[in-house]
MILUM-926162 format. One record per residue: residue number from 0; x negated, z, y negated of N, C-alpha, C, CB in turn. Coordinates in steps of 0.05 Angstrom, whole numbers. Glycine has a CB too. Layout:
% MILUM-926162
{sefi NUM; {X; Z; Y}; {X; Z; Y}; {X; Z; Y}; {X; Z; Y}}
...
//
This chain:
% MILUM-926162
{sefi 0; {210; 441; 25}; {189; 435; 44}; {171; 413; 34}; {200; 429; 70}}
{sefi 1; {150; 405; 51}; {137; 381; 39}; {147; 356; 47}; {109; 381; 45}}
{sefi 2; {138; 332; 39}; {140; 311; 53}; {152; 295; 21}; {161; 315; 86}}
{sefi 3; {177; 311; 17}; {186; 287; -9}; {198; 260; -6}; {161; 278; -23}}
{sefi 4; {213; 265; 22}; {217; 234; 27}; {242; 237; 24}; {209; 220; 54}}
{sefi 5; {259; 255; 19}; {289; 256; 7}; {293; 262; -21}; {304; 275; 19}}
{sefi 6; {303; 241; -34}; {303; 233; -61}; {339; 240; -72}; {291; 195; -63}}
{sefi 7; {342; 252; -82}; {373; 261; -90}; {377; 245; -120}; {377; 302; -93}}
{sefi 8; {401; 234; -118}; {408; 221; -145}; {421; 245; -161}; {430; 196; -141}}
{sefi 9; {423; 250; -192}; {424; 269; -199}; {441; 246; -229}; {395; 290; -197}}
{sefi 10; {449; 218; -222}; {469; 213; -240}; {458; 192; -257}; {478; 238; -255}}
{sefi 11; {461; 187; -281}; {451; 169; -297}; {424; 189; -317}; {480; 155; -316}}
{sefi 12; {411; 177; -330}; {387; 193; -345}; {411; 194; -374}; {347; 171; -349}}
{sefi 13; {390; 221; -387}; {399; 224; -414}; {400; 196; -432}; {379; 246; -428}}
{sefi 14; {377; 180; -429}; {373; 160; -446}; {370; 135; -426}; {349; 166; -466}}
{sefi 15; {382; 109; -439}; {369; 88; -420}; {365; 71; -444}; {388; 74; -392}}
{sefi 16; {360; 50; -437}; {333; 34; -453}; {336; 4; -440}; {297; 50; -445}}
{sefi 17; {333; -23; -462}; {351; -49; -458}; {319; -50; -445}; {369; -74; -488}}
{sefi 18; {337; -67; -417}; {320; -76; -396}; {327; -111; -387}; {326; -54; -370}}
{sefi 19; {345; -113; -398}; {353; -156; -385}; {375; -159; -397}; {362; -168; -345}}
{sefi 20; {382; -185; -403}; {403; -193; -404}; {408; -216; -384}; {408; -198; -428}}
{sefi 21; {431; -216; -380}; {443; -229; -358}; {436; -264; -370}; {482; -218; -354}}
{sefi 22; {434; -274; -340}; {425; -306; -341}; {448; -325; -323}; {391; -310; -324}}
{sefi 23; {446; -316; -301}; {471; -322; -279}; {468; -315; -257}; {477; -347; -273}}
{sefi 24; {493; -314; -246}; {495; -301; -217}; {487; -325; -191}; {532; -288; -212}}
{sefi 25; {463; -308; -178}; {461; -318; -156}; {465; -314; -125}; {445; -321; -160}}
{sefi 26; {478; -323; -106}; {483; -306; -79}; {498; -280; -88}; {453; -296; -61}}
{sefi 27; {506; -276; -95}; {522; -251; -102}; {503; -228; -118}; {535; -238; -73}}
{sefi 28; {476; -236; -129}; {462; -215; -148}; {458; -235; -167}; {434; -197; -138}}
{sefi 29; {457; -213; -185}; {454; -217; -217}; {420; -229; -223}; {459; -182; -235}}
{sefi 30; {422; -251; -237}; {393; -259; -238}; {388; -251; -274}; {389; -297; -228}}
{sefi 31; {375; -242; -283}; {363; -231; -309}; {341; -230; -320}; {366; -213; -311}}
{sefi 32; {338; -244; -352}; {314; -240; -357}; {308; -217; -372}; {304; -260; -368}}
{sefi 33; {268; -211; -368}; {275; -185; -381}; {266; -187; -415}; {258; -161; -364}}
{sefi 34; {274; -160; -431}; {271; -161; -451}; {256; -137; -464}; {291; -167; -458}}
{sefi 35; {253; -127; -441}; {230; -97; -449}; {206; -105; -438}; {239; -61; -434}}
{sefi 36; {185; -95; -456}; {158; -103; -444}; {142; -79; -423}; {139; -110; -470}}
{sefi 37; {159; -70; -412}; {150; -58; -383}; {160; -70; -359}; {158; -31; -380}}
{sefi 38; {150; -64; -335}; {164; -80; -316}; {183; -52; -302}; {140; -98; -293}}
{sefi 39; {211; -64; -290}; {218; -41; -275}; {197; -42; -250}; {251; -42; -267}}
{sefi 40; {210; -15; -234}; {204; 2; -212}; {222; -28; -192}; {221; 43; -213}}
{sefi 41; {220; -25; -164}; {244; -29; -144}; {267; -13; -140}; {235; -29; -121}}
{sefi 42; {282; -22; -123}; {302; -3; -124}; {306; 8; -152}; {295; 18; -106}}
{sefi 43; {301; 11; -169}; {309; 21; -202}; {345; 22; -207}; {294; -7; -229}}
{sefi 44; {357; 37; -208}; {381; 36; -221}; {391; 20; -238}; {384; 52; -230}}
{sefi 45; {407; 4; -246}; {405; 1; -277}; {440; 6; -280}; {390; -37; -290}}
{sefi 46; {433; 3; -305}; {464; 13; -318}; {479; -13; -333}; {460; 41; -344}}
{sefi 47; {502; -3; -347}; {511; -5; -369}; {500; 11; -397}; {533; -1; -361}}
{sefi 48; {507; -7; -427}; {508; 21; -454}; {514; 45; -443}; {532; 20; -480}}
{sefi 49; {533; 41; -429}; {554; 68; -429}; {542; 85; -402}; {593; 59; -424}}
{sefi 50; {524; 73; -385}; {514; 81; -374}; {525; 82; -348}; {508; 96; -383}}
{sefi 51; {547; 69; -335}; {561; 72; -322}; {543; 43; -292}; {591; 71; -341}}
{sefi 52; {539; 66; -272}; {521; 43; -267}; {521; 18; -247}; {501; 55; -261}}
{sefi 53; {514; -5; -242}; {514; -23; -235}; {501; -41; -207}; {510; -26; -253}}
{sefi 54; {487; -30; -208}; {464; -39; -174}; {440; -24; -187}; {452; -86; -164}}
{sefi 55; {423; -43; -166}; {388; -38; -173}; {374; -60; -166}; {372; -13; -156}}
{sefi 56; {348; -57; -180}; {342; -73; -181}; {328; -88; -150}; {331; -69; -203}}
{sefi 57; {330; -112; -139}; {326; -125; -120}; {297; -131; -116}; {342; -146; -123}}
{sefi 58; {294; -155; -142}; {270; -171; -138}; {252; -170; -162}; {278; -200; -133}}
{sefi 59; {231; -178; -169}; {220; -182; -195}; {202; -210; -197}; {201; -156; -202}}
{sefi 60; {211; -225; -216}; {204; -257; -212}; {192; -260; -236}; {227; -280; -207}}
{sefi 61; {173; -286; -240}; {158; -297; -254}; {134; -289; -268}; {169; -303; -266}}
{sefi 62; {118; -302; -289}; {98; -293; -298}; {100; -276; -318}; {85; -309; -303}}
{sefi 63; {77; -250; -323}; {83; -230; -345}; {81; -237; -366}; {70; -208; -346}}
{sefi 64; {86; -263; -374}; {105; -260; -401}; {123; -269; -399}; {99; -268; -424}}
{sefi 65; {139; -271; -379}; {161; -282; -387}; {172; -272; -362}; {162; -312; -395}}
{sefi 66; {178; -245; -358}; {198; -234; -325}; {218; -234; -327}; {197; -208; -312}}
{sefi 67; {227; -240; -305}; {253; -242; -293}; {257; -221; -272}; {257; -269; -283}}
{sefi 68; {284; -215; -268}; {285; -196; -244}; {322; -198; -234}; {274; -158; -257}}
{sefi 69; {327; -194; -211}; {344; -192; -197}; {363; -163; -191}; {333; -202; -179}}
{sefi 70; {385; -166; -206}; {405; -138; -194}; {417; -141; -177}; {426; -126; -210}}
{sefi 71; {413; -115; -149}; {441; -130; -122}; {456; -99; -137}; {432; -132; -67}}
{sefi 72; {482; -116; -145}; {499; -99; -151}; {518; -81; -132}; {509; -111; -165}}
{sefi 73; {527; -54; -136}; {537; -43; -121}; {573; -45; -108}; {527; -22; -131}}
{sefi 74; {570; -35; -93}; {605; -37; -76}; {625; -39; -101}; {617; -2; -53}}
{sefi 75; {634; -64; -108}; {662; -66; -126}; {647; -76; -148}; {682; -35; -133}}
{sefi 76; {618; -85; -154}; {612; -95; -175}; {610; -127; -166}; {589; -82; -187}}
{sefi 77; {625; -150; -183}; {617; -173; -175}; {602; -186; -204}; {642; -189; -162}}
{sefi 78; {573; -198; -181}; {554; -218; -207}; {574; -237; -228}; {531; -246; -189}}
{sefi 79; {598; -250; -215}; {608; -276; -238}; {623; -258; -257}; {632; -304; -224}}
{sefi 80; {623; -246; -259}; {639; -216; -272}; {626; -217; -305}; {627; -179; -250}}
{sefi 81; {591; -228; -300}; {590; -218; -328}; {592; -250; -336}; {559; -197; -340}}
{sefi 82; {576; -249; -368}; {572; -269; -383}; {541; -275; -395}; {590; -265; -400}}
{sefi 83; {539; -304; -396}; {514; -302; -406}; {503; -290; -430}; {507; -322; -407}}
{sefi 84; {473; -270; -439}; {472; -247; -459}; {489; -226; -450}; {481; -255; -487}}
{sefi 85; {510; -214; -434}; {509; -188; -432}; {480; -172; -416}; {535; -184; -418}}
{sefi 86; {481; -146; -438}; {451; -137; -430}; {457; -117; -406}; {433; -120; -458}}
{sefi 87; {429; -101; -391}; {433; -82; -375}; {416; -65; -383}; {431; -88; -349}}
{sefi 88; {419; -30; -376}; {398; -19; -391}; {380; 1; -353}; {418; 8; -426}}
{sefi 89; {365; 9; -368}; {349; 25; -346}; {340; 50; -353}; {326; 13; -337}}
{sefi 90; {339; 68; -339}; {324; 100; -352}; {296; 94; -355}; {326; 132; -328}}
{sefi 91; {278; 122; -377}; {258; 114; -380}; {235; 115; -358}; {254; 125; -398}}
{sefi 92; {241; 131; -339}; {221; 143; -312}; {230; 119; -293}; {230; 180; -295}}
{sefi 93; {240; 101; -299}; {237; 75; -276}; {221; 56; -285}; {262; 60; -269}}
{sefi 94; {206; 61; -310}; {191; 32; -327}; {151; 42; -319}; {202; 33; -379}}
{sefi 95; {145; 13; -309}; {111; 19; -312}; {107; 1; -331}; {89; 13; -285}}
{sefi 96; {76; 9; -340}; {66; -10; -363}; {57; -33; -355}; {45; -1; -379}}
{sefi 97; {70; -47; -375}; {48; -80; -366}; {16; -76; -360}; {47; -106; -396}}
{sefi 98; {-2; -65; -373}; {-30; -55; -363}; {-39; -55; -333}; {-33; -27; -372}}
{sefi 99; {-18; -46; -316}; {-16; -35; -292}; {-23; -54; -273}; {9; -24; -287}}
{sefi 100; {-15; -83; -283}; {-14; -108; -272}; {-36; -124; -277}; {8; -119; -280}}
{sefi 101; {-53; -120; -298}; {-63; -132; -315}; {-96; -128; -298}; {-55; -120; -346}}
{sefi 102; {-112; -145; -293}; {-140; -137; -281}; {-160; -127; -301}; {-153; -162; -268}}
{sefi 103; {-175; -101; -293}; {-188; -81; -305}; {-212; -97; -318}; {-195; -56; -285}}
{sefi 104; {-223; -87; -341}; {-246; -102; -349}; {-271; -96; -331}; {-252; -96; -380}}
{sefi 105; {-291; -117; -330}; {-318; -103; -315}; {-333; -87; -330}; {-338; -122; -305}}
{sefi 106; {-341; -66; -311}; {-356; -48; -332}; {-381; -61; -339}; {-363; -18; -320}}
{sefi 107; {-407; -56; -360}; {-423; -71; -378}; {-441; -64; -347}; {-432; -61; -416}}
{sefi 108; {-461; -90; -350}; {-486; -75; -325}; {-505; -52; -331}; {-508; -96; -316}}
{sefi 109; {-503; -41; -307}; {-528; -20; -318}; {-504; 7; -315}; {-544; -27; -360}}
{sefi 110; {-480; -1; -319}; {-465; 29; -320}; {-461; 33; -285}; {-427; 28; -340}}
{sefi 111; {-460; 62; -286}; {-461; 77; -258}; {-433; 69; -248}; {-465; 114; -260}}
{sefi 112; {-426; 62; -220}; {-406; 56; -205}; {-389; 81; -203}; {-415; 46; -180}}
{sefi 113; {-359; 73; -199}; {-350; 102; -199}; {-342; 102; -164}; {-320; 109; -225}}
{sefi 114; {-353; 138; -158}; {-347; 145; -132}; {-319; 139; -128}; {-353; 174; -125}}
{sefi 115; {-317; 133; -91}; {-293; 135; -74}; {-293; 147; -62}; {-286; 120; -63}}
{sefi 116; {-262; 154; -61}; {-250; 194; -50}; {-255; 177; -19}; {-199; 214; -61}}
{sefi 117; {-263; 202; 1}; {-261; 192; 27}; {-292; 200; 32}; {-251; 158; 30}}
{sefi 118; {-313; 192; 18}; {-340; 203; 24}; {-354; 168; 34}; {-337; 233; 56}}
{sefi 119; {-365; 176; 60}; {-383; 151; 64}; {-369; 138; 85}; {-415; 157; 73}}
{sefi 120; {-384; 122; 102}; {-373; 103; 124}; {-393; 115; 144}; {-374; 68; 119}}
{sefi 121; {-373; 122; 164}; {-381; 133; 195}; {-366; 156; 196}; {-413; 140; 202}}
{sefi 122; {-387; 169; 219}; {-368; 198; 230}; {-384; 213; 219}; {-364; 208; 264}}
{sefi 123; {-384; 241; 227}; {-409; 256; 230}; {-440; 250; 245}; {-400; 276; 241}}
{sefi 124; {-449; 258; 227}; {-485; 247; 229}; {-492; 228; 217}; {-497; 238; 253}}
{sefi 125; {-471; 217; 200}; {-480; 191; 186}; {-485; 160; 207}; {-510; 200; 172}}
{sefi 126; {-478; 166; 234}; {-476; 148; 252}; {-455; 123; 243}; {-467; 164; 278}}
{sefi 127; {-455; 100; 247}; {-438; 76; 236}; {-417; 77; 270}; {-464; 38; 227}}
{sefi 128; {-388; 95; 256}; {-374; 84; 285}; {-361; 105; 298}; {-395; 74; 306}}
{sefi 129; {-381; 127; 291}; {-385; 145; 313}; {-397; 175; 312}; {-400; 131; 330}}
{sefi 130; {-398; 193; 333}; {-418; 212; 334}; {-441; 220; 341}; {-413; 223; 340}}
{sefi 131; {-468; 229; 323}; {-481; 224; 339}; {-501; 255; 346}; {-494; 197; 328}}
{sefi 132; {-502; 255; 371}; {-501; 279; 376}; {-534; 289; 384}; {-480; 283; 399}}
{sefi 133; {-547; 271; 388}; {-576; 266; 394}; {-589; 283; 426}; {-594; 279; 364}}
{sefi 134; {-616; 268; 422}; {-621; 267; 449}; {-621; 291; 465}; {-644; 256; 453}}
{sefi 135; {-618; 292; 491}; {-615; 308; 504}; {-581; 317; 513}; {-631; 325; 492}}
{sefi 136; {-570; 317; 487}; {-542; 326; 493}; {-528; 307; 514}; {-525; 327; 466}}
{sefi 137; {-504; 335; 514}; {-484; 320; 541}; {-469; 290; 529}; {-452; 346; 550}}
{sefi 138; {-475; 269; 544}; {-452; 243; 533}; {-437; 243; 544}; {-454; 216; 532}}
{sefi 139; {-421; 230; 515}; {-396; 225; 520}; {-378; 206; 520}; {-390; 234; 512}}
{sefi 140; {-358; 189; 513}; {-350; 167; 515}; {-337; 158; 487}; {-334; 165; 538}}
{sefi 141; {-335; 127; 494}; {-331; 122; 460}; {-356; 122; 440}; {-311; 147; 448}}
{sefi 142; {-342; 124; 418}; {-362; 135; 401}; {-391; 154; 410}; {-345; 149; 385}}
{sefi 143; {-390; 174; 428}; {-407; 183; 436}; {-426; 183; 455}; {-401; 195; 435}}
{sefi 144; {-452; 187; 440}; {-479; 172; 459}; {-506; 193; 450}; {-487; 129; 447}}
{sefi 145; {-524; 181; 461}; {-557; 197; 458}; {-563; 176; 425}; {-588; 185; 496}}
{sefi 146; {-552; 154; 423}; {-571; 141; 404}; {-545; 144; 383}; {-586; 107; 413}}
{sefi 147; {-533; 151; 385}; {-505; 151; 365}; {-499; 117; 355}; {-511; 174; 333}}
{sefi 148; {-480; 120; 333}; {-466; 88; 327}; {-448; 82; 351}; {-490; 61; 325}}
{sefi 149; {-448; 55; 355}; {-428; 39; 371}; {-424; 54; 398}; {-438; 7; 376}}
{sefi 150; {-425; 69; 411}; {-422; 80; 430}; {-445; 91; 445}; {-409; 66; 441}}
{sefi 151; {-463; 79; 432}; {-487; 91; 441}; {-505; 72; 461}; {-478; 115; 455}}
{sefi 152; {-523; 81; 476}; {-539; 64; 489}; {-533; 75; 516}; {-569; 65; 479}}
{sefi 153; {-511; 92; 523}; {-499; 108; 557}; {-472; 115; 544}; {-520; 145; 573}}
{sefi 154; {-469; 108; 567}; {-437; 125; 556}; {-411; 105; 568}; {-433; 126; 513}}
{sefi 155; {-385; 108; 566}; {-363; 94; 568}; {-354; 79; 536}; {-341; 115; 582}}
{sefi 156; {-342; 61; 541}; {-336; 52; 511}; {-340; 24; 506}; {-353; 65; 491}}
{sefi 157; {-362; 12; 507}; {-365; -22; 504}; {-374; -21; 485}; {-342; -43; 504}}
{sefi 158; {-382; -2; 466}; {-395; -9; 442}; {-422; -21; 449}; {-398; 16; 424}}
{sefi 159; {-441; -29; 430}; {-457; -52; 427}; {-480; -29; 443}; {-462; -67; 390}}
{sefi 160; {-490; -44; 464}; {-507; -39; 494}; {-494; -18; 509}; {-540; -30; 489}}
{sefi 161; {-472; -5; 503}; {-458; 9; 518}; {-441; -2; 537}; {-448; 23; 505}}
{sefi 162; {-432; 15; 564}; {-416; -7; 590}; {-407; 19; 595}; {-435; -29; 620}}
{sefi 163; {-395; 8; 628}; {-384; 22; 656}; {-416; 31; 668}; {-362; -5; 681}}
{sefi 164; {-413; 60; 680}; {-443; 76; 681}; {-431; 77; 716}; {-451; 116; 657}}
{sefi 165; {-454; 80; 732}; {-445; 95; 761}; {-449; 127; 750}; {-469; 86; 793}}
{sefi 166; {-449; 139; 772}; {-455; 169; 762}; {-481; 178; 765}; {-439; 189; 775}}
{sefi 167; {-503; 160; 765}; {-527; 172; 761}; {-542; 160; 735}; {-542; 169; 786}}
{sefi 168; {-521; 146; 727}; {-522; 146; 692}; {-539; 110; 695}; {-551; 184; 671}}
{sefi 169; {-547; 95; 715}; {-554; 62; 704}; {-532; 57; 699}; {-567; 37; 724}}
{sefi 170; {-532; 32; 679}; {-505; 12; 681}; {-509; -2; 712}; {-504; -16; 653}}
{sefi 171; {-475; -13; 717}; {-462; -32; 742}; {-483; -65; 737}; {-416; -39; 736}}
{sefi 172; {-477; -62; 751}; {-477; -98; 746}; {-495; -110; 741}; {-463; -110; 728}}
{sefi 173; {-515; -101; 727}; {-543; -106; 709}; {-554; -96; 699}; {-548; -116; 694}}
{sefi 174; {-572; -107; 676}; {-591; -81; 664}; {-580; -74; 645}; {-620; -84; 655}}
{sefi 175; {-560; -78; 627}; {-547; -80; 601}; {-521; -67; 606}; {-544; -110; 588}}
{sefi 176; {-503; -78; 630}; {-484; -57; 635}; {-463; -83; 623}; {-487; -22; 617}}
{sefi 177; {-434; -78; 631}; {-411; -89; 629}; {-401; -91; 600}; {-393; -75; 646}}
{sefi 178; {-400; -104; 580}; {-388; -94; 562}; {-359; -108; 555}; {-405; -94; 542}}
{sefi 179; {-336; -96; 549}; {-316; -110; 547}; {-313; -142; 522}; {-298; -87; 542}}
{sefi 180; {-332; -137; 496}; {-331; -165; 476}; {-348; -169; 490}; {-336; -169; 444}}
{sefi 181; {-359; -181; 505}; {-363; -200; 518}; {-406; -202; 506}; {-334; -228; 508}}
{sefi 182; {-407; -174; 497}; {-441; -173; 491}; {-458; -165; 507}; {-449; -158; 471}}
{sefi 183; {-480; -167; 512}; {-497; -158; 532}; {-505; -176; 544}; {-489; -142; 547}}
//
């Protein structure tokens, strides 16, 4: 089905790859610096050589050159257990690139901006807010009005000159009408 939110462990990977060596145990997780120049994932597995595996990874600390990261190790593994320099390894589909982290160059001026997925800002009609359905039509509340945007210029809603209407369509109270931020 869709969704993807159940993730099945399927064991250790064919290959893993030196990810830290041990520094010292803190609170009961393994504190480690790293020695591969990718950063892990969260949650990441890590192993032993032998692959036999160990916790995951917790936390990820310090500056990119010089990371550190945290293993909470699993049921029956204890941190004072290792020694300082024993290494840990990780599979390869848990590593991102350092790049990833790294802030993008500016493009030169003069180059074209690149589009964002999603389209523009508003509803339909190009209204800021809202719908805008134009004059004459039936209003409606909220977003919907004769002048479109903030709720319109009639209507229910509080958007900007919009209020509480009687039913022969003036605003209550005044000429501007009630608005809940406190405009009008």
């Amino acid at each position: 089905g869709r969704g993807g939110a159940y993730q099945q462990s399927y064991g250790p990977p064919s290959t893993v790859f030196e990810m830290g060596k041990f520094v010292h145990a803190c609170e009961g997780e393994i504190v480690c610096e790293s020695i591969n120049v990718k950063i892990p994932y969260f949650n990441a597995p890590i192993y032993l050589e032998n692959k036999t595996p160990i916790g995951k990874v917790d936390e990820i600390l310090g500056p990119l050159n010089k990371v550190y990261f945290t293993i909470k190790p699993q049921e029956g593994i204890q941190a004072e257990s290792f020694k300082n320099g024993d290494k840990f390894f990780i599979g390869g589909d848990k590593l991102l690139p350092l790049d990833k982290f790294l802030p993008k160059p500016k493009p030169p001026p003069g180059a074209p901006k690149p589009k964002r997925a999603g389209g523009g800002r508003g509803g339909a009609g190009g209204a800021r807010g809202g719908f805008s359905r134009g004059r004459g039509a039936p209003r409606g509340r909220g977003g919907f009005g004769d002048r479109g945007g903030r709720g319109g210029s009639r209507g229910f809603g509080g958007g900007r000159g919009g209020g509480f209407q009687s039913s022969r369509g003036a605003p209550r109270g005044g000429s501007r009408g009630f608005t809940p931020r406190g405009r009008g």
